[in-house]
C-alpha positions as a printed NumPy array, in Angstrom:
array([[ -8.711, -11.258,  26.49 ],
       [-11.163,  -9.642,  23.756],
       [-14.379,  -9.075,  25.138],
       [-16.731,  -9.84 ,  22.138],
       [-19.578,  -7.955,  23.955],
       [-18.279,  -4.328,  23.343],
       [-19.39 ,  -2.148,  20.493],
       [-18.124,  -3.529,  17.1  ],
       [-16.208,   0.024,  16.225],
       [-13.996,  -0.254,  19.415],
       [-13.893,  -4.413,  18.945],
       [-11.926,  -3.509,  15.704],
       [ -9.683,  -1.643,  17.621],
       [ -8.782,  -3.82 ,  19.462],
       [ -8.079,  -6.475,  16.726],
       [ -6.228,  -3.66 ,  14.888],
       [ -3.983,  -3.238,  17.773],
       [ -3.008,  -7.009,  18.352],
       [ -0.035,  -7.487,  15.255],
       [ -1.033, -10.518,  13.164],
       [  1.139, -10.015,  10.4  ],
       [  0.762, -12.831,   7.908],
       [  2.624, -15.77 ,   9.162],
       [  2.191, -14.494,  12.853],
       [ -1.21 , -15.014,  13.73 ],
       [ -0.951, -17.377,  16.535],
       [ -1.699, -14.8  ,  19.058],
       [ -4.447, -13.343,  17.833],
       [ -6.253, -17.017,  16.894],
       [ -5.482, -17.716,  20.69 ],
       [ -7.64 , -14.683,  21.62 ],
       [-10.675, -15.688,  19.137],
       [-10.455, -18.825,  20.051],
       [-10.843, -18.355,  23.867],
       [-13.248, -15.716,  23.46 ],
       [-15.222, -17.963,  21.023],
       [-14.836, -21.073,  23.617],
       [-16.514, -18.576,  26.358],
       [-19.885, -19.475,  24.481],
       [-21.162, -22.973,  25.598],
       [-23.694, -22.763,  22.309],
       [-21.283, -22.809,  19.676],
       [-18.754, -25.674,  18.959],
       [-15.536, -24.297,  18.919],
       [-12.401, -26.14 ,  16.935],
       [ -8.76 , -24.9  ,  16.381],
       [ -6.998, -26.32 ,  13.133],
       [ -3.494, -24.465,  13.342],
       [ -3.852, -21.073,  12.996],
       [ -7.485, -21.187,  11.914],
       [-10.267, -21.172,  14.453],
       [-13.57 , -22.685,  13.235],
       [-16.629, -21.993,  15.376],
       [-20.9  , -23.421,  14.551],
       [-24.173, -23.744,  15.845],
       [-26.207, -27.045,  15.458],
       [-29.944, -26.011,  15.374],
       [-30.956, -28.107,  12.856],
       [-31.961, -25.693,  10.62 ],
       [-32.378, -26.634,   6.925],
       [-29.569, -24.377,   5.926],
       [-26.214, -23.157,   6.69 ],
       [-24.311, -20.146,   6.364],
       [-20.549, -19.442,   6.664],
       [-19.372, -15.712,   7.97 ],
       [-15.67 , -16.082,   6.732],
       [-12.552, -13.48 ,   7.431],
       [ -8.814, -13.923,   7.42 ],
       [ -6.938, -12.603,  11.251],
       [ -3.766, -11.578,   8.828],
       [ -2.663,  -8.184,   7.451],
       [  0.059,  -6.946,   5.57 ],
       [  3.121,  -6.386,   7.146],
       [  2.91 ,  -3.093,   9.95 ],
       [  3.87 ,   0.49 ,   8.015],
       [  4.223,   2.305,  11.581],
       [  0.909,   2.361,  11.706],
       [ -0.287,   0.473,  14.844],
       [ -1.671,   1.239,  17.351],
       [ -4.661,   2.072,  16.043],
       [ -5.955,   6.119,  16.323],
       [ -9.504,   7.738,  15.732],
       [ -9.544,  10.9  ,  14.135],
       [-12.68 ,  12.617,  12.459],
       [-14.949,   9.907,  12.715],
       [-12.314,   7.481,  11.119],
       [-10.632,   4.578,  12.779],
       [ -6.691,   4.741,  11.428],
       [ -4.641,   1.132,  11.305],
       [ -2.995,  -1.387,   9.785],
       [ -5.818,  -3.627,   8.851],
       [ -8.709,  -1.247,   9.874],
       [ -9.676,  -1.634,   6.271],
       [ -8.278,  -5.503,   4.871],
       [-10.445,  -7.212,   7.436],
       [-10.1  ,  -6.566,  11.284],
       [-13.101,  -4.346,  11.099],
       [-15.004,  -7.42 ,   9.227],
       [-13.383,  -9.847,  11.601],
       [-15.172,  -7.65 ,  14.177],
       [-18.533,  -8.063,  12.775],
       [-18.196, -11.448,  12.223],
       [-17.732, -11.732,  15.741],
       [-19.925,  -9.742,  17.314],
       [-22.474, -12.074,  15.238],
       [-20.769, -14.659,  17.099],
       [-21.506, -13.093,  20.382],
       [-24.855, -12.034,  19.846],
       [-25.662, -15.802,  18.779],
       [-24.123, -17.047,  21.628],
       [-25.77 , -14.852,  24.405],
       [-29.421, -15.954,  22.745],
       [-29.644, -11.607,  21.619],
       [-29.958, -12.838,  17.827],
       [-31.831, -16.275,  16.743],
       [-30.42 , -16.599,  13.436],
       [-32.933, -18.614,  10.753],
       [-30.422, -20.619,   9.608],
       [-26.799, -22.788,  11.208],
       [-23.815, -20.476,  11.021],
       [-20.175, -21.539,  10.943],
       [-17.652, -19.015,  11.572],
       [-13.8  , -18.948,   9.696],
       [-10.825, -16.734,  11.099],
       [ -8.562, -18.045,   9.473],
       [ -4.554, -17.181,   8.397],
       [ -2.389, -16.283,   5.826],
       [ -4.467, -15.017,   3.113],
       [ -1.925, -11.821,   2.583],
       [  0.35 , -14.49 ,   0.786],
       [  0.543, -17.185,  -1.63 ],
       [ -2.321, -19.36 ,  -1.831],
       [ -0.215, -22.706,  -0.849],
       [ -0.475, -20.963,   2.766],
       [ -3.895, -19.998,   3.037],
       [ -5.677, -21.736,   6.135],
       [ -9.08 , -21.311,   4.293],
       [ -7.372, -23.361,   1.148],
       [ -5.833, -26.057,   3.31 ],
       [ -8.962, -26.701,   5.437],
       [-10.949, -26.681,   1.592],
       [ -8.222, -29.118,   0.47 ],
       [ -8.098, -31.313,   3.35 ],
       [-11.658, -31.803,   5.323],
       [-14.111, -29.396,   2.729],
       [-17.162, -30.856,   4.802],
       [-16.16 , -28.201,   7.375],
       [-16.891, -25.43 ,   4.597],
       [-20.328, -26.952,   3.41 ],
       [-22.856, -24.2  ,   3.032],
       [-26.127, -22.997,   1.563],
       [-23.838, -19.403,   1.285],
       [-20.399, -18.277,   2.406],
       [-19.857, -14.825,   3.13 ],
       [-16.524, -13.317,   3.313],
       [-16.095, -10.132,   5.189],
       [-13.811,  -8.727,   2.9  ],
       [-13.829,  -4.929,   2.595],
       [-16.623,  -3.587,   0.236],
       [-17.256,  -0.401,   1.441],
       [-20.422,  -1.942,   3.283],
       [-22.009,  -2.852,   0.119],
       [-22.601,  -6.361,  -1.38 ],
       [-19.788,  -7.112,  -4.23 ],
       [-20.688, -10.281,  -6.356],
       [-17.756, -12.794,  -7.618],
       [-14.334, -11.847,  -7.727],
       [-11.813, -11.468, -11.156],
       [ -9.828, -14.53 , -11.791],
       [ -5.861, -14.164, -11.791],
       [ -2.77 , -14.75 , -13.162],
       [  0.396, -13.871, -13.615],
       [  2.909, -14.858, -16.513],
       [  6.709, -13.933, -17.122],
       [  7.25 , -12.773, -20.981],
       [ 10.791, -13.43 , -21.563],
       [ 13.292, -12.266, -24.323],
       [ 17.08 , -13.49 , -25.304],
       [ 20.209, -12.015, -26.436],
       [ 23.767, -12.444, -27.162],
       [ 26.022, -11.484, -24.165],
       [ 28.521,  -8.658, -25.224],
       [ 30.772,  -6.238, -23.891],
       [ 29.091,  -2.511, -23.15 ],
       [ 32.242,  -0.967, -25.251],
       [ 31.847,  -3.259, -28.071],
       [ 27.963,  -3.502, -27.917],
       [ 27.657,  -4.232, -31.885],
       [ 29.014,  -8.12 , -30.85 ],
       [ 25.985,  -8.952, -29.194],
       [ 21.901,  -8.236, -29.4  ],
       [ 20.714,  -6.8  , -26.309],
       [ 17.543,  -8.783, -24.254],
       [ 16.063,  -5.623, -22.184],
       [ 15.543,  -3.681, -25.938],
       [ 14.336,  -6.401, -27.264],
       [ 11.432,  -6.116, -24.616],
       [ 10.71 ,  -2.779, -25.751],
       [  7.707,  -4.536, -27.932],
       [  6.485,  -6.252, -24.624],
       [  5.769,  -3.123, -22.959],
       [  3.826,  -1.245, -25.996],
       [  1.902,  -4.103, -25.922],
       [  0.574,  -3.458, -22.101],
       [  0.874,   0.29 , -22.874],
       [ -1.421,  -0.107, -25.822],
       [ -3.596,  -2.842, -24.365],
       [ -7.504,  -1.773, -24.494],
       [ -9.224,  -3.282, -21.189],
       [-12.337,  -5.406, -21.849],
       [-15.041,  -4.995, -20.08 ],
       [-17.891,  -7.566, -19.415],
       [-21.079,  -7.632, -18.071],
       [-21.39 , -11.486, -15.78 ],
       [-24.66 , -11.989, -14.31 ],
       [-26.17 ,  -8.306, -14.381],
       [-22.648,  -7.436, -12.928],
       [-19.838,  -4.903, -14.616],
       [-16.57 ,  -6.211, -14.569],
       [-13.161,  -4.475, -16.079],
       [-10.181,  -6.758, -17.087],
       [ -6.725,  -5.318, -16.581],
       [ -2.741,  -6.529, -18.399],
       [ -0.142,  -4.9  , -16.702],
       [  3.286,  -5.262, -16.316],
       [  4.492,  -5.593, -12.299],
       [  7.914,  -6.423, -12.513],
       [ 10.635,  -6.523, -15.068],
       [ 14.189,  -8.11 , -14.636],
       [ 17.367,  -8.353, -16.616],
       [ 21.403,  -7.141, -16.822],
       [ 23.954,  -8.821, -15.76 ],
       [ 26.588,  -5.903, -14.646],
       [ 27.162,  -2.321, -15.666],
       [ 29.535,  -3.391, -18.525],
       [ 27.943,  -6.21 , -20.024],
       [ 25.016,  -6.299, -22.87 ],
       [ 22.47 ,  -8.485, -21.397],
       [ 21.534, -11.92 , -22.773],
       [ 18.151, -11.852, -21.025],
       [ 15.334, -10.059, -19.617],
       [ 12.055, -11.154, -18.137],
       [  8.289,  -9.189, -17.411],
       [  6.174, -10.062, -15.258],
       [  2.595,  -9.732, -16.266],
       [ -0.43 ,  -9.669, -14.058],
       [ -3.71 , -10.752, -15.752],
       [ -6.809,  -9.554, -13.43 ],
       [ -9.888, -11.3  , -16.164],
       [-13.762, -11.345, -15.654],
       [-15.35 , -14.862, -14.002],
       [-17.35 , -15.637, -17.795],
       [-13.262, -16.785, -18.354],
       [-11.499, -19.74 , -17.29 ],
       [ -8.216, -19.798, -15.989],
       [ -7.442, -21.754, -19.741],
       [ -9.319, -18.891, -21.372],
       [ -7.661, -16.532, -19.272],
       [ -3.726, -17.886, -20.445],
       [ -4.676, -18.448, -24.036],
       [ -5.454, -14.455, -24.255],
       [ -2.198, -13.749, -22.699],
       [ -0.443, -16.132, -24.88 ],
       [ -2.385, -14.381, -28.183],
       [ -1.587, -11.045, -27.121],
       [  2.304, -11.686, -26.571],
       [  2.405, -13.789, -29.873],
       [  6.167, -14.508, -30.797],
       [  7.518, -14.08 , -27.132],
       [  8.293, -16.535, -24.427],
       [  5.887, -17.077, -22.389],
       [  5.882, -18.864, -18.691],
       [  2.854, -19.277, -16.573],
       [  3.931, -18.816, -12.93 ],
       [  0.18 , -18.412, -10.603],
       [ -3.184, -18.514, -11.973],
       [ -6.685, -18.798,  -9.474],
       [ -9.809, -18.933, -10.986],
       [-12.555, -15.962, -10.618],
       [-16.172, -16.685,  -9.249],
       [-19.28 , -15.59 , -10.85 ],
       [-21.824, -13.531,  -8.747],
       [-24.004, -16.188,  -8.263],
       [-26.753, -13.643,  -6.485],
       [-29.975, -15.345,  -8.374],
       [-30.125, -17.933,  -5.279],
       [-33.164, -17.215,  -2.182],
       [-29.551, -16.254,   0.088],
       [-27.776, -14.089,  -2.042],
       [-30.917, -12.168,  -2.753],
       [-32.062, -11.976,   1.061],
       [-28.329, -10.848,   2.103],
       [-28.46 ,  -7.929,  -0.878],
       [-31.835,  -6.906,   0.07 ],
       [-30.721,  -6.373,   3.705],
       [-27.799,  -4.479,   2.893],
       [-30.026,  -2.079,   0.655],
       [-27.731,  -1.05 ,  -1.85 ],
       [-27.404,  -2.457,  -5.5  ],
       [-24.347,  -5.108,  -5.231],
       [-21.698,  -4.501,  -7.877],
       [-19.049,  -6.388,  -9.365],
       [-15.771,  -7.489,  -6.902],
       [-12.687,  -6.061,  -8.768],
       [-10.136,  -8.204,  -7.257],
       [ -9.452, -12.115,  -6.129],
       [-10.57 , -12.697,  -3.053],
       [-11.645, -16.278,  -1.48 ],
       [-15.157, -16.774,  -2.36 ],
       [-13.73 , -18.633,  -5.626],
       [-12.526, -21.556,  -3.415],
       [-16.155, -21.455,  -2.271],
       [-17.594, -21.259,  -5.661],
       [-15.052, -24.18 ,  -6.704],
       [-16.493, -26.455,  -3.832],
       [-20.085, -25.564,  -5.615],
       [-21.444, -22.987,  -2.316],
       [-22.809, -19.307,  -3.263],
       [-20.318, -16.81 ,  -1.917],
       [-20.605, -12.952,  -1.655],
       [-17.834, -10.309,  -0.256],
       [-19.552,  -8.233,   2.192],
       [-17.315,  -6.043,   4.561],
       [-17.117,  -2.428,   5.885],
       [-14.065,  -1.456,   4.761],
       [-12.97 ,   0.586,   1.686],
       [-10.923,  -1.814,  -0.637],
       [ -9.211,   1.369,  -2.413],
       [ -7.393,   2.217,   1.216],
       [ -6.311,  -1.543,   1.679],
       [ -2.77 ,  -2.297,   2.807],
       [ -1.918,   1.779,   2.303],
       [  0.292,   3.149,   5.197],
       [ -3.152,   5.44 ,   5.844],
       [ -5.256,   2.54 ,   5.91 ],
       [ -8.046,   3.409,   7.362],
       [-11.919,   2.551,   8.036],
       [-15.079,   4.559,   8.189],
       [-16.455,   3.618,  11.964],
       [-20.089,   4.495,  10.952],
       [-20.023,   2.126,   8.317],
       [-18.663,  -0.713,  10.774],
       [-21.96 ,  -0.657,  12.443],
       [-23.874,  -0.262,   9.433],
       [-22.272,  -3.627,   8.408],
       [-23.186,  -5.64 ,  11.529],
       [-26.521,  -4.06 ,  11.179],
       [-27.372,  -5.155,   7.554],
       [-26.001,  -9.303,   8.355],
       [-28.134,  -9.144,  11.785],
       [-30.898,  -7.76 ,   9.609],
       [-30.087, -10.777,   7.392],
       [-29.489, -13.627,   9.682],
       [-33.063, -12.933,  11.647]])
C-alpha cells in the first residue's frame, strides 16, 4: 500500500523504491490507483496503465497536476538511500519526487486539509521514457482529449523547483552518404561512404547555436550528431554511411520550420526525417500561469528540453513544467534529488491551488 498521508520527502521514497521501468508500470499504477480510490471525494478511473483521478466542485476552472510513474531503466541504483540531505535513486529526480507532490495534493484534497479554488484532475500516467507512439498521456490526448480539458496543465517534471515555460521542439534526421563498394587492399576501385561524411560532421562541429528570446523567455537551439553508422566488414570499403542528427529548436519554430533549417544546413546530402514533436511556447501571460509563477517566487525561465506540455499546448490548454527535481541529474546512475526542495515544491502548488 502507499500511504499518501506521510511526508512528501519519504512518499518519494517510497515511489523510488517500487521499479516502474518504462513498459512495467502496472504495479506501481495499481498502488496509485488504490491509494487514490481510498478518497470517496475524488473520481477515480484506470485507462491501462494510466490512472486518472478529479474533483467535481463546480468551480469555473480546472487544473490538471500531470506526471509520468516511468523511469529509465534501473543503473543499480534502487533502493533508494539518503545521504547529506539528498535523497539518491533511480527516478528521485525524472519524476517520482513530482509524482509525490502531485499526490500528496491529492491527499490533502481528499481529506478536506486543502480547498483548492479551482477542479483538479490528476495524470500518472506511463511510458513517457520512450517513443511517443507509447505514451499513455498521448493515447488518452488522441483518443478521449475531453479527459485532458483544462484552464492549465501542470506537469511535474523536474525544474529544480522553479517554474520553466514551454519546452524546445524536436527532431531527429539521418544525413546519409553513398559509395562504391571495394576491396580494403584495392581501395582506389571504389569511393568510400564514411569519408565522404567527413563534411557532415564539420558541419555540426562548426554549427553556431541560435538563441531566441519566446515570450520574455531565453531559449538555446542545439544540432548535434547522436549516432553515426556505416561498414560493412573489416576488408571492405563501405558503400554507405548514415548520421543521425538531433535538432533540439526554440517554440517561435514549427516542426516545418524546424526540418527546412536542417535540410538548408546539410545542403547537397541525403536527408531522411525519422521523429519530429513540436515545442510549446511559454504561454505564462494567462491569470493561471501568472498565479502559479507568483507562488513559486522565482522568475520562470525557459524549459530546455521536450517534455509533454506541447501535447497540452496542441489541444489549445496553458501548460507549465513545475517539479523539484534537478533536470541536469536526470536518468544519471547518481540521480539524485534535493529533499528540501521536495517540500518547497508541494508548498509553492498548495500556496497556488488555495
Amino acid at each position: 500500500m502507499l500511504d499518501l498521508s506521510m511526508p512528501v520527502e519519504s512518499l518519494t521514497a517510497a515511489l523510488v523504491d517500487i521499479e516502474s521501468v518504462s513498459g512495467d508500470e502496472a504495479g506501481l499504477a495499481d498502488l496509485v490507483e488504490r491509494a487514490l480510490r481510498a478518497y470517496p471525494n475524488l473520481s477515480v478511473e484506470r485507462d491501462g496503465n494510466v490512472v486518472l483521478a478529479r474533483t467535481d466542485l463546480g468551480l469555473d476552472q480546472r487544473v490538471v497536476l500531470a506526471g509520468h510513474l516511468d523511469t529509465v531503466p534501473i543503473a543499480n541504483n534502487v533502493p533508494s538511500r539518503v545521504e547529506e540531505g539528498r535523497l539518491f535513486g533511480c527516478g528521485t529526480s525524472d519524476m517520482k519526487s513530482g509524482v509525490a507532490v502531485l499526490l500528496r495534493v491529492a491527499h490533502l484534497v481528499g481529506t478536506g486539509e486543502l480547498t483548492p479554488r479551482v477542479d483538479l484532475t490528476w495524470i500518472c500516467y506511463d511510458c513517457e521514457e520512450i517513443e511517443a507512439a507509447r505514451n499513455g498521456l498521448g493515447r488518452v490526448a488522441r483518443e478521449r482529449p475531453e479527459v485532458l480539458a483544462a484552464d492549465l496543465a501542470v506537469l511535474l517534471e523536474p525544474t529544480d523547483g522553479v517554474i520553466e515555460g514551454g519546452c524546445q521542439g524536436t527532431l531527429r534526421v539521418v544525413v546519409s552518404t553513398t559509395g562504391t563498394r571495394a576491396h580494403s587492399a584495392r581501395s582506389w576501385l571504389g569511393s568510400n561512404a564514411i569519408h565522404a561524411a567527413a563534411p557532415i560532421l564539420a558541419t555540426l562541429a562548426a554549427y553556431e547555436a541560435r538563441e531566441a528570446e519566446v515570450d520574455g523567455l531565453h531559449y538555446r537551439e542545439g544540432l548535434n550528431a547522436v549516432g553515426i553508422r556505416g561498414g560493412v566488414a573489416g576488408n571492405v570499403v563501405p558503400d554507405g554511411c548514415e548520421v543521425t542528427v538531433n535538432f533540439r529548436f526554440a517554440p517561435d519554430r514549427s516542426e516545418s520550420e524546424a526540418l527546412a533549417h536542417v535540410q538548408e544546413v546539410f545542403a547537397g546530402f541525403a536527408v531522411r526525417l525519422t521523429d519530429s514533436a513540436p515545442g510549446a511556447r511559454p504561454g505564462l501571460d494567462a491569470a493561471l500561469p501568472r498565479a502559479i509563477v507568483e507562488a513559486v517566487g522565482a522568475p520562470a525561465r525557459a524549459k530546455l528540453g521536450w517534455t509533454d506540455v506541447a501535447l497540452f499546448g496542441r489541444l489549445g490548454i496553458p501548460a507549465v513544467n513545475l517539479g523539484p527535481g534537478d533536470p541536469n541529474l536526470a536518468h544519471k546512475v547518481d540521480e539524485s534529488v534535493d529533499v528540501e526542495i521536495i517540500g518547497q515544491t508541494e508548498r509553492a502548488l498548495v500556496r497556488f491551488l488555495s
